[in-house]
C-alpha positions in Angstrom: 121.7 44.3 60.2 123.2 47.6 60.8 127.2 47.2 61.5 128.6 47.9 64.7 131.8 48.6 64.2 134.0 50.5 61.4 133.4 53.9 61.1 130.7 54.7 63.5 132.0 52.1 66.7 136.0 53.5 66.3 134.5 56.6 67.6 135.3 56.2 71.7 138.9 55.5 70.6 139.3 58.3 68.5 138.1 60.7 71.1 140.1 59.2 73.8 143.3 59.4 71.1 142.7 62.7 70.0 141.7 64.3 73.8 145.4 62.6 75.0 147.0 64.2 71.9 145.4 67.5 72.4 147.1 67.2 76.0 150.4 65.9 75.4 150.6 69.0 72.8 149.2 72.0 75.6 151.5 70.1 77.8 154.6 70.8 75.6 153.8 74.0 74.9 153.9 75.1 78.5 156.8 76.9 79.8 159.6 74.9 80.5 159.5 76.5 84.3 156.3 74.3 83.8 157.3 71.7 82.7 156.7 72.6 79.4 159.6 72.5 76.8 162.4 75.3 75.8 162.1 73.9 72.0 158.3 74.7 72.3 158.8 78.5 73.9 161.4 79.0 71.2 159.3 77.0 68.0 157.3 79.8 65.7 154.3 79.3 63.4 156.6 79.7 59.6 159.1 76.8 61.4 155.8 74.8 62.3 154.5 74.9 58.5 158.4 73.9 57.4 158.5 70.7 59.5 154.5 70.2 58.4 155.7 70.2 54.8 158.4 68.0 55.7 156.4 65.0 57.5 153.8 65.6 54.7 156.3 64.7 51.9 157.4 61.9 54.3 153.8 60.6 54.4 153.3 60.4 50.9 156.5 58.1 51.0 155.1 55.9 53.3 152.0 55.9 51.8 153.7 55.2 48.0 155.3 52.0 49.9 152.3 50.5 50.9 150.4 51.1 47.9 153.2 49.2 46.3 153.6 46.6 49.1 149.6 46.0 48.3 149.8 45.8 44.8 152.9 43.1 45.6 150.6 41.2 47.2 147.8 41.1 44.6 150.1 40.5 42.1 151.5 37.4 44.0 150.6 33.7 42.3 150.4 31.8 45.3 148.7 29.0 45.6 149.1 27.9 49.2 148.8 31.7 50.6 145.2 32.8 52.0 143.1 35.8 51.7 143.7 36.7 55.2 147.1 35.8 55.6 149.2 39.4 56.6 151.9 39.8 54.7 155.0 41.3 57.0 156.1 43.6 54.4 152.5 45.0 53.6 152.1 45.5 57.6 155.2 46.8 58.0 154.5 49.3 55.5 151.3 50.1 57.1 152.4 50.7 60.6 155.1 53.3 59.3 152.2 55.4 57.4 150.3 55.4 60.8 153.5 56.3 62.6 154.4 59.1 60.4 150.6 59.9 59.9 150.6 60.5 63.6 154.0 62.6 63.7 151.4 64.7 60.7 148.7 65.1 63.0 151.0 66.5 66.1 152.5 69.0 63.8 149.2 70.3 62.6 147.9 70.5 66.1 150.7 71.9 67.5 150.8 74.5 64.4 147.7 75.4 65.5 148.4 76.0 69.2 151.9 78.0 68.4 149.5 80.5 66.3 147.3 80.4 69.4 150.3 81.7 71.5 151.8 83.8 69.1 147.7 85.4 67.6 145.2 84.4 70.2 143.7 86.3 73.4 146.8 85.2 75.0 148.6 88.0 73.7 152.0 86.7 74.9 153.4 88.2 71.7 151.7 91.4 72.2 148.7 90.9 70.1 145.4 89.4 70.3 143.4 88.7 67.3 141.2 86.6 68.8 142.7 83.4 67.1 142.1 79.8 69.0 142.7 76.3 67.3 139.0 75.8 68.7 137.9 78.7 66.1 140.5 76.7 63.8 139.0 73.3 64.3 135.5 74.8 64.0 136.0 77.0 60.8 136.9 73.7 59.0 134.1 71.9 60.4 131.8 74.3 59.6 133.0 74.6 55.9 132.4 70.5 55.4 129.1 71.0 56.5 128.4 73.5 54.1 130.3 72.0 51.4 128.8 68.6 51.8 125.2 69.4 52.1 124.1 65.4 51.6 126.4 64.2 54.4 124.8 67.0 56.7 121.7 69.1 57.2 118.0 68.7 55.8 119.3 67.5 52.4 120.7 64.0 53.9 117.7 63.7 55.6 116.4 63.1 51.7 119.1 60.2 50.8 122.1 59.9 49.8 123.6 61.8 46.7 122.9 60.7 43.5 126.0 60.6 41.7 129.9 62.5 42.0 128.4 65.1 39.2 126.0 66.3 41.8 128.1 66.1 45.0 131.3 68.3 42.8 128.0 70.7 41.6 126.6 71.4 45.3 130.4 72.0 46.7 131.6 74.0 43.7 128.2 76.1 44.3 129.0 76.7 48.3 132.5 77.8 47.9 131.2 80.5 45.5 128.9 81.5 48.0 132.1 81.5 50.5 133.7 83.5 48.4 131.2 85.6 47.8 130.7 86.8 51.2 134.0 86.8 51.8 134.6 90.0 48.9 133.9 93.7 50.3 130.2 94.4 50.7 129.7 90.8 50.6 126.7 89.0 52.1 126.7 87.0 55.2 128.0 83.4 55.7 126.1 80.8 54.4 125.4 78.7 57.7 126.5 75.5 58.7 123.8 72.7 59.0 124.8 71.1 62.7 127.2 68.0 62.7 123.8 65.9 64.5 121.0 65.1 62.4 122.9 63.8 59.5 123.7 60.6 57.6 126.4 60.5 60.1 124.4 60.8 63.2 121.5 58.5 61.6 125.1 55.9 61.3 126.0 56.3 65.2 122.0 55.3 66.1 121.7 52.6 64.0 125.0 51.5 65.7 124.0 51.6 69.1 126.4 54.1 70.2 126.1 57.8 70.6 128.3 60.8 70.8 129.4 62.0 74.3 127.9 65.2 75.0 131.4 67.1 75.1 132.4 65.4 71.7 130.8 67.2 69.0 131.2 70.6 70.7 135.3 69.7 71.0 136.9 67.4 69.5 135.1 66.2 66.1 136.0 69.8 64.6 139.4 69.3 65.4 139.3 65.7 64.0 137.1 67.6 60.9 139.6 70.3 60.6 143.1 67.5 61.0 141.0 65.6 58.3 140.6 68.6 55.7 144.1 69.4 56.1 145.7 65.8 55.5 143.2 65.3 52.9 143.5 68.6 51.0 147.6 68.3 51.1 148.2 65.0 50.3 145.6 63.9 47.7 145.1 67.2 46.1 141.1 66.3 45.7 139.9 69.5 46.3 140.5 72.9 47.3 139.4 73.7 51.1 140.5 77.4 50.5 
């Protein structure tokens, strides 16, 4: 039968994780004559990217630990230990790349929400370009979509991809097209399949569970846009420029 759980049924928590998150951070960033926080008032975008960098290369240390804590236990002859027996060291290991993956996350949101301030119709700096970590959040979203035309859109309705050749040749093929549009006199954007209707969404029925009706509008971009981010940084697999 179809699974339940994974992917598809961790879904309610990470809404619930990411809408708290997304609070604590506006929270901060209020005033501290509201309760916000002086360090937030005073904090600007270049420091933001600066301490970004800095949890990311404290990440990858984490996450070089626990590879080697795994490998530790793989490599262990132990004839009295069990397959599902947790090794301390490899949890320990574990927690701290979820700790410091958190600390990751925060910093990227809140990056996001100090070029708000400083960019966005606020204009508490004087200027408004229009900028809003929702726009953020649903720039990135949008360019997964594009980019991954067998996870989304009328072409996952087909199957799944073939092989890795094809996936790299449909996403190297989009981000020309990006590009593209992007050069003066350039055409128009290539659109975004929406996030429903996919292999995903197919994933969510089969579960039993489907999305809140708030979800995909909100807070999967910004999960989509967290995930690009963290992924593009720290494994290097791709560009998302």
């Amino acid at each position: 039968g179809a699974p339940r759980l994974g992917a598809c049924g961790s879904m309610k928590r990470d809404e619930a994780a990411l809408c708290d998150l997304l609070e604590v951070t506006r929270r901060v960033m209020l005033p501290a004559k509201d309760n916000g926080t002086f360090w937030c008032e005073g904090v600007s975008p270049l420091r933001m990217c600066e301490w970004a960098l800095s949890e990311l290369a404290e990440v990858e240390d984490e996450i070089k630990a626990a590879q080697a804590s795994l490998r530790k236990r793989h490599w262990t002859d132990d004839d009295d230990a069990r397959d599902d027996d947790v090794d301390p060291s490899f949890a320990e290991a574990t927690a701290r790349v979820q700790d410091e993956v958190g600390d990751l996350i925060f910093d990227v949101i809140m990056l996001a929400c100090v070029c708000e301030r400083d960019f966005g119709l606020s204009g508490s700096r004087g200027v408004n370009s229009g900028f809003t970590l929702a726009g953020a959040a649903a720039n990135a979203s949008a360019k997964v979509r594009r980019r991954c035309p067998y996870s989304f859109g009328p072409r996952s309705k087909l199957g799944p991809c073939p092989d890795r050749a094809t996936e790299e040749a449909a996403w190297a093929d989009v981000k020309a097209m990006e590009k593209a549009s992007r050069a003066p006199g350039g055409g128009p954007m290539p659109p975004a399949p929406p996030t429903r209707s996919s292999a995903w969404d197919r994933c969510v029925r089969r579960g039993g569970w489907m999305f809140a009706g708030s979800f995909d509008a909100a807070l999967l971009p910004v999960a989509v846009g967290i995930g690009a981010f963290a992924t593009g940084c720290v494994f290097g697999a791709r560009s998302w420029r």
